[in-house]
N, C-alpha and C positions, 0 to 999 in steps of 0.2 A: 332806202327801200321804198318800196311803192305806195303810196296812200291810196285812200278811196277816192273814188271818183266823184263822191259829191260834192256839189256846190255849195258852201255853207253857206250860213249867214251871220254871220257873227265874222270879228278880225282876230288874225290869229296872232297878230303881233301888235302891239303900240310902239308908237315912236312920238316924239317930243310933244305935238301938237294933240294928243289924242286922247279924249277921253273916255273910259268904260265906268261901266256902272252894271250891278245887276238891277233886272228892270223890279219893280216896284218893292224894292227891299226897303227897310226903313234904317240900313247900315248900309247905304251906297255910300261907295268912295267916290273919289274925284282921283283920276290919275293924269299926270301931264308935268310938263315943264313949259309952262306958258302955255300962249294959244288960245284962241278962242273957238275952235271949234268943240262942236258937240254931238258925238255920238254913242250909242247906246246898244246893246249886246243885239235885243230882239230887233233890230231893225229903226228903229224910232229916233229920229233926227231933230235936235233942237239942243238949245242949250240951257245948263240944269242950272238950280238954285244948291247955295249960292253961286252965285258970278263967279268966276274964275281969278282966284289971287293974283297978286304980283309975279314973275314972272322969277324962277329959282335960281342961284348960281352956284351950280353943284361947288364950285373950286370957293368957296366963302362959306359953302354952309354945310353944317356937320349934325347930324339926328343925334338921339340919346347916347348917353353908353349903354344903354342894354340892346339895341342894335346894333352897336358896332360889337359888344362880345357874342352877340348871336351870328354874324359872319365872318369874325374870329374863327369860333369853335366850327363850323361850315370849311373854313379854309383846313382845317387842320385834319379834316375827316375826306377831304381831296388829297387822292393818293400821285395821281397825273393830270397834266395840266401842258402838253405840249404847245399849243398855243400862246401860253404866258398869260393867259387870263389874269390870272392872282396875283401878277407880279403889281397892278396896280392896285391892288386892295393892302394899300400900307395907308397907316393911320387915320385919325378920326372920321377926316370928311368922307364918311363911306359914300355921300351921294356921288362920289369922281369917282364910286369904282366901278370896271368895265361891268356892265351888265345890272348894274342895281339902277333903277329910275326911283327921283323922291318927288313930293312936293306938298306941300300944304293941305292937311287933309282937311274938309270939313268938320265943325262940328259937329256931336251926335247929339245936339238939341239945334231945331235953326234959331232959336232965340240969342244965341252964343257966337259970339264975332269967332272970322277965321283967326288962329294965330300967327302970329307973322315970323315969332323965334322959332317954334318948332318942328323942323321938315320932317318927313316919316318916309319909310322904303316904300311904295306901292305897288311896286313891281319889280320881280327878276326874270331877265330875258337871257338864256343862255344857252338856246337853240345850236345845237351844230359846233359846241365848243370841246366834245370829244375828253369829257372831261373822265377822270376815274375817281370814283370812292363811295360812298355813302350821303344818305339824304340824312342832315343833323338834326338832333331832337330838336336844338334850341332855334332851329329857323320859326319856330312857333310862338317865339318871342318877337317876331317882327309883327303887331299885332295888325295893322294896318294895311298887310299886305293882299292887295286883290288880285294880282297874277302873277304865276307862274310857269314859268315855260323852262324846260328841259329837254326838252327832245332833239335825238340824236345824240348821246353822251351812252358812257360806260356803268351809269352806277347801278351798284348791286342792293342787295338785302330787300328794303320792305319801306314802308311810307309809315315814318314812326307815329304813333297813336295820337302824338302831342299835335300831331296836324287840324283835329279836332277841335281845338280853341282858336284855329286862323276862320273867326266869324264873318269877316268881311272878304275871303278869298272866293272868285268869282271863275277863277279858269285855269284849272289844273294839267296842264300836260306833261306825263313823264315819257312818253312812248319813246320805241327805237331803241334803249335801255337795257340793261340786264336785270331788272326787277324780278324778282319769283316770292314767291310762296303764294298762302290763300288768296281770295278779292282782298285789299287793306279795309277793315276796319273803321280804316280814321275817315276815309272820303266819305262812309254811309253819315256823319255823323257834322262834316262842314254846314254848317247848317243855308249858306247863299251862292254852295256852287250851282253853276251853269253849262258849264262843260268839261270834259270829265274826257281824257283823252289818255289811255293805258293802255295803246294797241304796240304789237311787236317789242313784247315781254316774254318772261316765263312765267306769268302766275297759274294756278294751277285751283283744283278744287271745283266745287259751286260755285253759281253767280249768284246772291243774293236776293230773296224776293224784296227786301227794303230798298234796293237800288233802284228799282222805277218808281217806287213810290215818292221820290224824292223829285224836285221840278226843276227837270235835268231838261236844256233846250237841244244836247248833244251828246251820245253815247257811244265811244270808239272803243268797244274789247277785242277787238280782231286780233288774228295772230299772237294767241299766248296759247296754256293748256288747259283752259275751261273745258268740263264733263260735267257732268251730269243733266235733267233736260232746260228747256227752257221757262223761265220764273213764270205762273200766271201772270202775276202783274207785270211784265212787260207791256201787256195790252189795255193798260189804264194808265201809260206813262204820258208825260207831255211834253217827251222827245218830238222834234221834228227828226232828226236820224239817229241810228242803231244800227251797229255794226258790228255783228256778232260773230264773223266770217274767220275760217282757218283756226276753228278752234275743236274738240269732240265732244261736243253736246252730242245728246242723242236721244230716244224716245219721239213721240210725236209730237205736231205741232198741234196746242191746244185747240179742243172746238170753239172755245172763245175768241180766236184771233180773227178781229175787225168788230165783235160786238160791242164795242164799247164806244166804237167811235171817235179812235185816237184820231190827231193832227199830224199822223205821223208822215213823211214825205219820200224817205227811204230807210229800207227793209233789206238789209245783207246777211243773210246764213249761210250764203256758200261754203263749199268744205266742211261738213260737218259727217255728224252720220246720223238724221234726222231719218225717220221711216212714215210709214203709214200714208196718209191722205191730205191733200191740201185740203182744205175745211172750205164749208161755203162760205163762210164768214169773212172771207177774204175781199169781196166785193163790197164790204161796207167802208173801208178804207179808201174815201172819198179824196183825200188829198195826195195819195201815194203817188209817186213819178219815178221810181227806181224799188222794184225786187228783185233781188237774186237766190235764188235757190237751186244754184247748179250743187253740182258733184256732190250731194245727198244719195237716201234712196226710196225716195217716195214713189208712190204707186196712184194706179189707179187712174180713172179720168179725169180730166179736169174739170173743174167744177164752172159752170156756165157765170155764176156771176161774179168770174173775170172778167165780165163784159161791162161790170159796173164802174170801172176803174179810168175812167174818162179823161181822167191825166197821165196817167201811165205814157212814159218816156220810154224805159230798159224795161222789157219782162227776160228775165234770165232760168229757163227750168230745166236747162241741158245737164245731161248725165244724170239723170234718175233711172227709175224703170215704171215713167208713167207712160199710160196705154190709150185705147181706143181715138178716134178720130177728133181732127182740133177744129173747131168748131170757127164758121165765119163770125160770131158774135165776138169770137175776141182778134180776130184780122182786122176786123172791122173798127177797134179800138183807131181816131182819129190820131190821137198825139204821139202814135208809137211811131218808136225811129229806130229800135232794135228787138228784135221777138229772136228768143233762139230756145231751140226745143229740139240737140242735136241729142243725140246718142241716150234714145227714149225708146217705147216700144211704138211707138204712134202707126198706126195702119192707113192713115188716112188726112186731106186736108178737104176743106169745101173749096168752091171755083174763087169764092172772094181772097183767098189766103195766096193767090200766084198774083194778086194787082199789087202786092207789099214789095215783089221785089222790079217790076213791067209796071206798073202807074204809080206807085207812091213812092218810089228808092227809098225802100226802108230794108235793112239789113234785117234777113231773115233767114237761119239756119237750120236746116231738117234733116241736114246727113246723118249716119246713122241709127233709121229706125228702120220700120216696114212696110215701108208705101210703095206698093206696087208700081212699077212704069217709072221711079223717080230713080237718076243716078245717084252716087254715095248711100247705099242703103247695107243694113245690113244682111247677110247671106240669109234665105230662106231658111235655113235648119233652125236658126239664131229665134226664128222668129212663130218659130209652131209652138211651143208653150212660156207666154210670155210670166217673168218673176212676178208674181204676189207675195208670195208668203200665206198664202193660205187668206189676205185680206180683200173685202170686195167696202169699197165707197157706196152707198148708198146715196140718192143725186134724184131729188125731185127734178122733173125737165119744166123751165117757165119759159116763153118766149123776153128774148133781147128785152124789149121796151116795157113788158110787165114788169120783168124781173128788176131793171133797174128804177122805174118806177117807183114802185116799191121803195126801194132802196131812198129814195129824194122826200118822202112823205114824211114831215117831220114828228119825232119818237116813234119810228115805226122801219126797222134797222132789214137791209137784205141780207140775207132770209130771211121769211118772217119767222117768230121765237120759237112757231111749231113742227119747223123744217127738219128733216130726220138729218143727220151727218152722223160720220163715226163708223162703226165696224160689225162685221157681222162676229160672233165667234165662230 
């Protein structure tokens, strides 16, 4: 199935030489089998303390027994396994079985020498292995373990509670999945996850307001059945991305969204059934480079400091029912390579909005609205009483360079805090 289109930054797999760590935890592990390189989730290259052990030989060395009965009991709650995965997960030496990585974990004082007898799991990679059955309680017994990866496999139920004690787990991916029921529980509760990857599931329910509270670098709930609307604290999170898309939230998007001043980079709610008004506060989202907010049904004009968004790559606002004329302040946006604002009520563009597709080749889409003189529009009847819902935006007018101005003056966020937004009754 399709993922998102961003560029992360973080790796989403290790292989022999590679190390993660979450960044400034005081429970970083060391994962690898030999090697000297060293890299680090958030981006930050060097190599960590301690130095890096001797180098492992999974076929010689064999971890506890209580991880080997913890992928035991894992084997036994695998219902299929067409591949043969499991067929090497016979006896002690778990570090030989397909898909487990070990090695020599750090101490949890650096006063304390590495040990040399005993290896621990630090990672299961089992992307794409088409597996069936259940996530086991006792993989919570691999305490040592920093990632996770599952994705693309069959399994069902729920992400047991016991996941909650994996202190040092840094990167949880079950997506692609048949996971359902609420958000799980146990992920609010890992205390040094970093990414957090449960897209194309069936969970269902609310999204939790403790889930951005938590110093998440990456948030993928896409395609599952989340409703209800979206958390405040979304907009205090320190996600770089959030991807909330193909799911039915619904209600508005809060007026606090951009006051806060996240780091956020990209923003996905497509497919939802969001209503009401993009807020001004959208312009204070000074690192943003990708939103989408098509197939909603938001209204109204658009709010002028989308001109503050000076990185902005993707503006995606197709398939609403927003209205009135698109202003050269946001054509005008330098870094955009895609503006699409098809199938809107939009009556109008200014003359700088035609040099996007004639001077700049930037893909830019405006078929179906009501722009007079322009081909792909829609029929004039379509277009005599455009949908509100009874709502009208309220929208001080600043000029371009005031308004972002503003916005650059430090603790002094655009809009400024007296700016009207929100809804008439």
């Amino acid at each position: 199935m399709k993922k998102s289109h961003c560029q992360c930054r973080w790796l989403p797999l290790f292989f022999a030489t590679l190390l993660v760590s979450p960044l400034n935890s005081p429970s970083a592990a060391y994962v690898g089998i030999g090697g000297g390189v060293g890299v680090w989730i958030k981006g930050r290259l060097g190599t960590p303390e301690p130095p890096p052990p001797p180098p492992l030989d999974p076929s010689t060395s064999s971890a506890d027994a209580t991880a080997y009965s913890a992928l035991q009991a894992w084997k036994s709650a695998i219902t299929e396994d067409p591949s043969g995965i499991l067929t090497t997960w016979v006896g002690p030496n778990i570090c030989s079985y397909k898909g487990i990585f070990c090695s020599y974990p750090p101490p949890d004082d650096e006063s304390q020498a590495i040990s040399s007898t005993s290896p621990a799991v630090l990672a299961i990679d089992l992307n794409h292995a088409n597996l069936s059955g259940t996530l086991a309680k006792e993989l919570s017994l691999l305490t040592r373990l920093s990632i996770l990866h599952l994705n693309s496999n069959r399994f069902t139920g729920t992400i047991p509670d016991s996941f909650q004690s994996l202190q040092y787990l840094s990167e949880l991916d079950l997506s692609n999945n048949l996971l359902s029921g609420p958000f799980p529980s146990a992920a609010l509760d890992v205390p040094n996850l970093i990414y957090l990857d449960l897209r194309f599931n069936s969970f269902s329910g609310e999204i939790p307001e403790e889930l951005f509270e938590k110093s998440l670098d990456a948030v993928f709930l896409n395609n599952n059945q989340f409703k209800g609307e979206i958390p405040m604290s979304l907009w205090t999170s320190s996600a770089s991305v959030i991807n909330l898309a193909n799911n039915k939230l619904s209600g508005s998007m809060p007026v606090s969204f951009g006051y806060t001043g996240s780091n956020v980079k990209e923003i996905l709610f497509l497919n939802n059934k969001l209503t009401g008004c993009i807020p001004e506060a959208v312009g204070y989202l000074n690192d943003l480079q990708v939103l989408d907010l098509s197939f909603n049904s938001l209204t109204g004009p658009l709010p002028n400091s989308i001109s503050c968004l000076s990185g902005i790559e993707v503006l995606n606002l197709g398939h609403n029912q927003l209205s009135g004329e698109l202003s050269d302040l946001i054509c005008d946006l330098r870094r955009l390579a895609n503006l699409t604002v098809a199938y809107n009520f939009f009556s109008g563009f200014d003359q700088d909005c035609t040099k996007l597709f004639f001077g700049r080749n930037v893909g830019f889409d405006f078929s179906g609205n009501c722009i007079p003189g322009r081909d792909m529009q829609r029929p004039p009847p379509q277009c005599n009483g455009v949908p509100s819902g009874g709502l009208s935006c309220l929208r001080i007018p600043a000029p371009g360079a005031v308004a972002c101005a503003a916005a650059r003056i430090k603790g002094m966020p655009y809009p400024l805090p007296n700016s009207l937004t929100g809804s008439l009754p």
